[in-house]
C-alpha positions in Angstrom: 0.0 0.0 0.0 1.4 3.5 -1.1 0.5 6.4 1.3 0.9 9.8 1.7 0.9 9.6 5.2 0.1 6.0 6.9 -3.2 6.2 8.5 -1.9 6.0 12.5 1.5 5.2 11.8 4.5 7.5 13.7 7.5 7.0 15.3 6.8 7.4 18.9 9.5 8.0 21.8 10.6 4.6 22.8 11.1 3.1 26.4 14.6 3.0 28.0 15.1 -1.0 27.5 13.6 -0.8 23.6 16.1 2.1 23.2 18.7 -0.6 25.0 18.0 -3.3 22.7 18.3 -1.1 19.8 21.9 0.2 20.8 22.9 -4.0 21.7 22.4 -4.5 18.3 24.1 -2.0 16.7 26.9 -2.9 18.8 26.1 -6.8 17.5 25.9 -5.2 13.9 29.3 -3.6 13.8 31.4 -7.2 13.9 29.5 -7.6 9.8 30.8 -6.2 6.9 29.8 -2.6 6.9 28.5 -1.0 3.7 29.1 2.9 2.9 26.0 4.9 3.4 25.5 8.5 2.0 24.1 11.0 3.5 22.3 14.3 1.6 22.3 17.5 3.5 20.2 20.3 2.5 19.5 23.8 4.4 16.6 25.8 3.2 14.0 28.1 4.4 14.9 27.1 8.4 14.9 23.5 7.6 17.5 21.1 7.9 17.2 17.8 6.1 19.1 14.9 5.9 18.3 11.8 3.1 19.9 8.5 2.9 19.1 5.2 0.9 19.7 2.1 2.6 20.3 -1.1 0.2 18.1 -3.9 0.1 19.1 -6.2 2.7 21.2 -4.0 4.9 19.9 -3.0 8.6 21.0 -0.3 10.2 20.8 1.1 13.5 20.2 4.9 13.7 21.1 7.8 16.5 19.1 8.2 19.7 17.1 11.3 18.4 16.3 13.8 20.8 13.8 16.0 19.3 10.6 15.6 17.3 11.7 15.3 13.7 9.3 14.7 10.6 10.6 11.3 8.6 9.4 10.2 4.9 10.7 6.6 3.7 10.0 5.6 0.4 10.8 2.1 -0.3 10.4 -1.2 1.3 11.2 -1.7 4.9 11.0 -3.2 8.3 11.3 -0.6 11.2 11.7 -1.4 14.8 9.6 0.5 17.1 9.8 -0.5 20.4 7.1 -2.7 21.2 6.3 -3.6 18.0 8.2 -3.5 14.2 6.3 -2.7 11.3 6.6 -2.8 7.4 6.0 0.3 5.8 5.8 0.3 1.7 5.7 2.9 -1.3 6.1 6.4 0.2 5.2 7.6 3.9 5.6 10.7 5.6 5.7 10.1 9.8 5.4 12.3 12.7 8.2 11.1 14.7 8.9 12.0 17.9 12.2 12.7 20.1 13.5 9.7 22.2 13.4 7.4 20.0 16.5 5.1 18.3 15.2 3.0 15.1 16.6 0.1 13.7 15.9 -0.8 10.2 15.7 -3.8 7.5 15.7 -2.7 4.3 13.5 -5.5 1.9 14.1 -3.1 -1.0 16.3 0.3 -1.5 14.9 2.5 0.6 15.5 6.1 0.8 14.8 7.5 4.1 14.9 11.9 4.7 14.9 12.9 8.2 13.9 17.0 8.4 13.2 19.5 11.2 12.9 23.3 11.9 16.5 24.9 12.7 18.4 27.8 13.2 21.9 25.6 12.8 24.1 27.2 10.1 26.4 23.9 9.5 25.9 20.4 9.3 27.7 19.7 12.7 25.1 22.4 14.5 22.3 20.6 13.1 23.5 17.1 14.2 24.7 18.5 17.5 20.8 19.3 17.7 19.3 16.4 17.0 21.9 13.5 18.5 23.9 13.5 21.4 25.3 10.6 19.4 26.6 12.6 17.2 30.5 11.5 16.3 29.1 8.0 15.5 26.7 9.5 12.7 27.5 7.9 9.2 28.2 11.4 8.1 31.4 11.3 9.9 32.6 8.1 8.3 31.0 8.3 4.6 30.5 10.6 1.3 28.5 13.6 2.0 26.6 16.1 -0.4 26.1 19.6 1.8 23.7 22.1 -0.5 23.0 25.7 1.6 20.5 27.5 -0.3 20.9 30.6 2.0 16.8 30.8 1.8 
């Protein structure tokens, strides 16, 4: 099912031991091969966003994000949400609160754009912002495209 927004679906705040689990497994996740993941950084009109696709059969296990963000996957994938994982398909566009740390299995190439209301001037103010995690973002480790419209 393609959506614009999934009826009900967000990524809430998750509980300490969910947020736990997620972190145990990217620990788990960094003795496999690891694949290079771009990220896309864009600044315009007070808005930071930040795009990556993740290849079909990779998982990865993102930043404890500590502010409400708006997140739109389009692709095929399995996301871990605390209590429950779901499967969302096509193209959806999710509230998605602070406190929470996904994990992801991509069943297709799925391109996944994080965004948020800023006043950060540079991709390490906007990261500072949103992560306390921020050194172990892929954006210090892999290619980055940085575009400041100045808007």
């Amino acid at each position: 099912m393609t959506a614009l927004i999934a009826k009900g679906v967000s990524l809430p705040a998750m509980a300490a031991r969910s947020v736990r689990m997620v972190s145990m497994l990217a620990e788990k996740c960094k003795e496999l091969p690891q694949k290079a993941i771009a990220t896309k950084h864009l600044f315009h009109a007070g808005t930071y966003a930040r795009t990556i696709t993740i290849a079909r059969n990779t998982m990865l296990t993102g930043a404890l994000i500590k502010r409400a963000t708006v997140v739109i996957l389009s692709g095929d994938v399995i996301v871990y949400l605390g209590d429950e994982s779901i499967r969302l398909q096509g193209y959806n566009v999710l509230p998605a609160s602070a406190g929470r740390k996904q994990a992801y299995l991509a069943l297709a190439d799925t391109t996944i754009t994080m965004l948020f209301a800023t006043n950060a001037k540079t991709v390490e103010e906007a990261e500072q912002e949103f992560t306390d995690e921020y050194d172990s973002l892929l954006s210090h480790s892999c290619e980055n495209e940085v575009v400041i419209t100045g808007e």
